[in-house]
C-alpha positions in Angstrom: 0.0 0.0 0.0 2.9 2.2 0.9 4.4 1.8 -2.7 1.0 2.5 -3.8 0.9 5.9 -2.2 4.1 6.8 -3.1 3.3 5.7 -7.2 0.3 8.1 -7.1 2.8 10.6 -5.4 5.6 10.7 -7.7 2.7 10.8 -10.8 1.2 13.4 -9.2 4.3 15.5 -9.1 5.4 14.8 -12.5 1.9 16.0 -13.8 2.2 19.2 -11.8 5.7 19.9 -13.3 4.5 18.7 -16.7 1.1 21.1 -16.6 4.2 23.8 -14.5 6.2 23.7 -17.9 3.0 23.8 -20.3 1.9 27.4 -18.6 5.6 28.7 -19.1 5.6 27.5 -22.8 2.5 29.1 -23.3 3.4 32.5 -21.8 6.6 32.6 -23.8 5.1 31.7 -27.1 2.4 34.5 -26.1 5.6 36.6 -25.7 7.0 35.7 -29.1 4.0 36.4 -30.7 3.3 39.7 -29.2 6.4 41.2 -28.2 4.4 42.2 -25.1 4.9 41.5 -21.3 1.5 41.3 -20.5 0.8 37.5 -18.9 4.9 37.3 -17.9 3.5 37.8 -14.2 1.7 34.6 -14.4 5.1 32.7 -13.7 5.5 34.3 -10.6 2.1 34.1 -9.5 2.6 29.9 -10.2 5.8 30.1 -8.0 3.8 31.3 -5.2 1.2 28.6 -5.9 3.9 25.6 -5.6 5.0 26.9 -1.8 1.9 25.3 0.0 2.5 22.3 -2.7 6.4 22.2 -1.4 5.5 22.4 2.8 3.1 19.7 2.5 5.4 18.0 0.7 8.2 18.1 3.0 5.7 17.2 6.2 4.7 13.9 4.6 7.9 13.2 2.9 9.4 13.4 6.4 6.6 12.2 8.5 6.6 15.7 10.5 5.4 14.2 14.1 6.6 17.2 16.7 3.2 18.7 17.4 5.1 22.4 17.5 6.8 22.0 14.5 4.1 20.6 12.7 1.4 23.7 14.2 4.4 26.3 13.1 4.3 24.6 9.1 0.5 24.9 9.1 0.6 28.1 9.8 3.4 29.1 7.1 1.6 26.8 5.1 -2.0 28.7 5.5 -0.2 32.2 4.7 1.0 31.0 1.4 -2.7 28.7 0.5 -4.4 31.6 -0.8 -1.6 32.2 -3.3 -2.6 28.8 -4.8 -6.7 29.7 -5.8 -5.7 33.3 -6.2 -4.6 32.6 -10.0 -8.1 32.4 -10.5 -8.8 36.1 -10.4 -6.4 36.8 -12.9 -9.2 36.2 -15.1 -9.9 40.1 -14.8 -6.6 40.9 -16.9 -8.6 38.9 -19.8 -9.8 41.1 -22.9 -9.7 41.5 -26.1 -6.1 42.4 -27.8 -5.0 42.6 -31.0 -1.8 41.1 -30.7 -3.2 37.4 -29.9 -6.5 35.9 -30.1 -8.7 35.9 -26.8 -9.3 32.6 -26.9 -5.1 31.8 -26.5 -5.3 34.5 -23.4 -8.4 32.6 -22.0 -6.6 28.9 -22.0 -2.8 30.7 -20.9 -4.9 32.0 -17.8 -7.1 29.2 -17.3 -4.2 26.6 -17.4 -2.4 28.6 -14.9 -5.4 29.0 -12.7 -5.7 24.9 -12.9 -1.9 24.3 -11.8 -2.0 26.6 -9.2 -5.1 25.4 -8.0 -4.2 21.9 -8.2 -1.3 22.8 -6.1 -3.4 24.1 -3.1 -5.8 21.2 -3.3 -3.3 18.6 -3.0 -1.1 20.2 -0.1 -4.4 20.7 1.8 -4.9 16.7 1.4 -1.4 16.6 2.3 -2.5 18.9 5.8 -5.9 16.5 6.6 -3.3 13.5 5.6 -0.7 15.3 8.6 -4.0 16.1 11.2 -5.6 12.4 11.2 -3.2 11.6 13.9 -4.8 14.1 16.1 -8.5 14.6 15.0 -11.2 12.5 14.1 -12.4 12.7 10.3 -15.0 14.8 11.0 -13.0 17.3 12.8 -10.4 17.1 9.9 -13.4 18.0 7.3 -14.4 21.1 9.2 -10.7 22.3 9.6 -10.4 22.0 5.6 -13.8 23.7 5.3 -12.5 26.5 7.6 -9.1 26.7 5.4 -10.7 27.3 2.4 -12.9 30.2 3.4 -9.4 31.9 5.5 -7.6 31.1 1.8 -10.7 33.0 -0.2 -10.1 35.6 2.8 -6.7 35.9 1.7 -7.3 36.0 -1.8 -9.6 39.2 -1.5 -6.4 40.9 0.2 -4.2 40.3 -2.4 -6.8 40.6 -5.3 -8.7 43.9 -4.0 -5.6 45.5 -1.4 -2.7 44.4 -2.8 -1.3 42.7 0.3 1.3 39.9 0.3 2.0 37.1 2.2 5.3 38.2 3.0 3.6 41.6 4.3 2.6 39.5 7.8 6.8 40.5 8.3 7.1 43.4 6.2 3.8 45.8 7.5 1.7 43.8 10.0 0.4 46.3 11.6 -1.2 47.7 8.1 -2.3 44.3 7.4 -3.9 43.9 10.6 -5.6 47.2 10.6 -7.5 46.1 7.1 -8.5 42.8 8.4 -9.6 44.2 12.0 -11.3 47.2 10.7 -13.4 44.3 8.1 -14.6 42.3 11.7 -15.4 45.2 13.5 -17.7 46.7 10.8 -18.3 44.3 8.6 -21.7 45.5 7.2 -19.4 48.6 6.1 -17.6 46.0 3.8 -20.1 43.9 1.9 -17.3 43.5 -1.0 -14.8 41.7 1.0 -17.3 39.3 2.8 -19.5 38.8 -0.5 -16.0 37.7 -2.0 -15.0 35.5 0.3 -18.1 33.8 1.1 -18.7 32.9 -2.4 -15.3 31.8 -3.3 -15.6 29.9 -0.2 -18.6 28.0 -1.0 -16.8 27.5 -4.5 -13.3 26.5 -3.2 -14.9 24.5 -1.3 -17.6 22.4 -3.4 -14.6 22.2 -6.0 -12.3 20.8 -3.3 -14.6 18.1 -2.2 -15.6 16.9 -5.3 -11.9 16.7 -6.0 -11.6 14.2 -2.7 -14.6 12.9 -3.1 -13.3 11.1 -7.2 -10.1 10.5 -5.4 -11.5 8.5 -2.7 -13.6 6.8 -5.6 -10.4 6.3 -7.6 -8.6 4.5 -4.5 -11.4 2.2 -3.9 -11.5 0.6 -7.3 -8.1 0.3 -7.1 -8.1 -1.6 -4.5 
C-alpha cells in the first residue's frame, strides 16, 4: 500500500511539473507572438502557488510528528494557501487584444489558474493526511472547510488591497488594521465578505468533489 501511495505521489508531481512547464511555454510563445509583457507575471504568480505544494510535501515526505513544529508549518503553510486559488482572479486581466486571439489568453490563464489550484488542493490533502493523527475525520473535514474560506479571505487581500503574504513580516500592523477594521464593521464591507463567502462556498464544493473522485479512484483500485 505504501508503494501504492508513493506511485500516485511521484505521478502526481510529474503531472504538476509537466502542466508547470506547459503554462511557461505558453506564456513565452504569447511573448513571441506579441512582443508584449503582459501574462509574464503569471510565472510568478505559479511560484507562489507551488509553496503550499512544497511544505506539504516536506511534512509527509518526512513524517513531520513534533506537534510544535508541525502547528508552526500549518501556519506558514496557510499564509502561502491563498496564493494557490488566487490565479483564479487573474481572469480580470482577460480582454480583447490585437496582438493574440482571446481565446489563446483565456486557456494561458485558465491553465495557470488549474496548476495553481491543483497545487493548493493537494497540499491541503497533504495537511488533513498530517492532522488524522490528532482529529477524528469529522474534525479534519471542518478544519479543511475553515481553510478554504481563511484562503478565499486571503485572496480578496491580495486581489482587492494588494497585500502579500510576506507583508505578515514586512507591515503587519497595516495588514492587521485592514483585516480588523473588516470584523469590527463588517456591514461597512459587503465586497470583502460577499467575495470570500462565495469563493468559499466555491473553493470549497470544488475541493470536495476533487476528494470525493479521489476516494472513488482509490477504492477501485483496491
Amino acid at each position: 500500500m505504501k508503494k501504492l501511495k508513493n506511485s500516485h505521489r511521484f505521478e502526481i508531481t510529474i503531472l504538476l511539473i509537466l502542466m508547470t512547464l506547459f503554462c511557461f511555454s505558453l506564456s513565452i510563445f504569447r511573448y513571441y507572438l506579441s512582443d508584449t509583457r503582459v501574462f509574464l507575471f503569471l510565472n510568478w504568480n505559479l511560484f507562489l502557488a507551488w509553496i503550499p505544494f512544497v511544505i506539504s510535501s516536506i511534512l509527509v515526505i518526512f513524517s513531520i510528528r513534533s506537534k510544535v513544529a508541525l502547528a508552526f508549518a500549518i501556519i506558514v503553510w496557510i499564509l502561502f494557501f491563498p496564493n494557490s486559488p488566487y490565479i483564479l482572479t487573474d481572469l480580470f486581466h482577460l480582454k480583447a487584444r490585437s496582438s493574440v486571439p482571446i481565446w489563446y489568453d483565456l486557456i494561458v490563464i485558465l491553465s495557470y489558474a488549474w496548476t495553481g489550484l491543483m497545487c493548493g488542493f493537494i497540499s491541503l490533502m497533504d495537511i488533513e493526511k498530517m492532522l488524522s493523527s490528532y482529529f477524528k475525520r469529522t474534525t479534519i473535514s471542518i478544519i479543511a472547510v475553515l481553510f478554504l474560506f481563511l484562503s478565499s479571505f486571503g485572496v480578496y487581500l491580495g486581489r482587492f488591497l494588494r497585500w502579500n503574504s510576506w507583508d505578515v513580516l514586512n507591515n503587519p500592523f497595516g495588514l492587521f488594521n485592514d483585516i480588523a477594521v473588516r470584523f469590527i464593521y463588517p456591514l461597512e464591507h459587503s465586497k470583502t465578505w460577499g467575495v470570500t463567502i462565495l469563493m468559499g462556498i466555491m473553493l470549497n464544493f470544488m475541493y470536495f468533489m476533487l476528494r470525493a473522485i479521489r476516494k472513488e479512484a482509490l477504492i477501485s483500485e483496491k
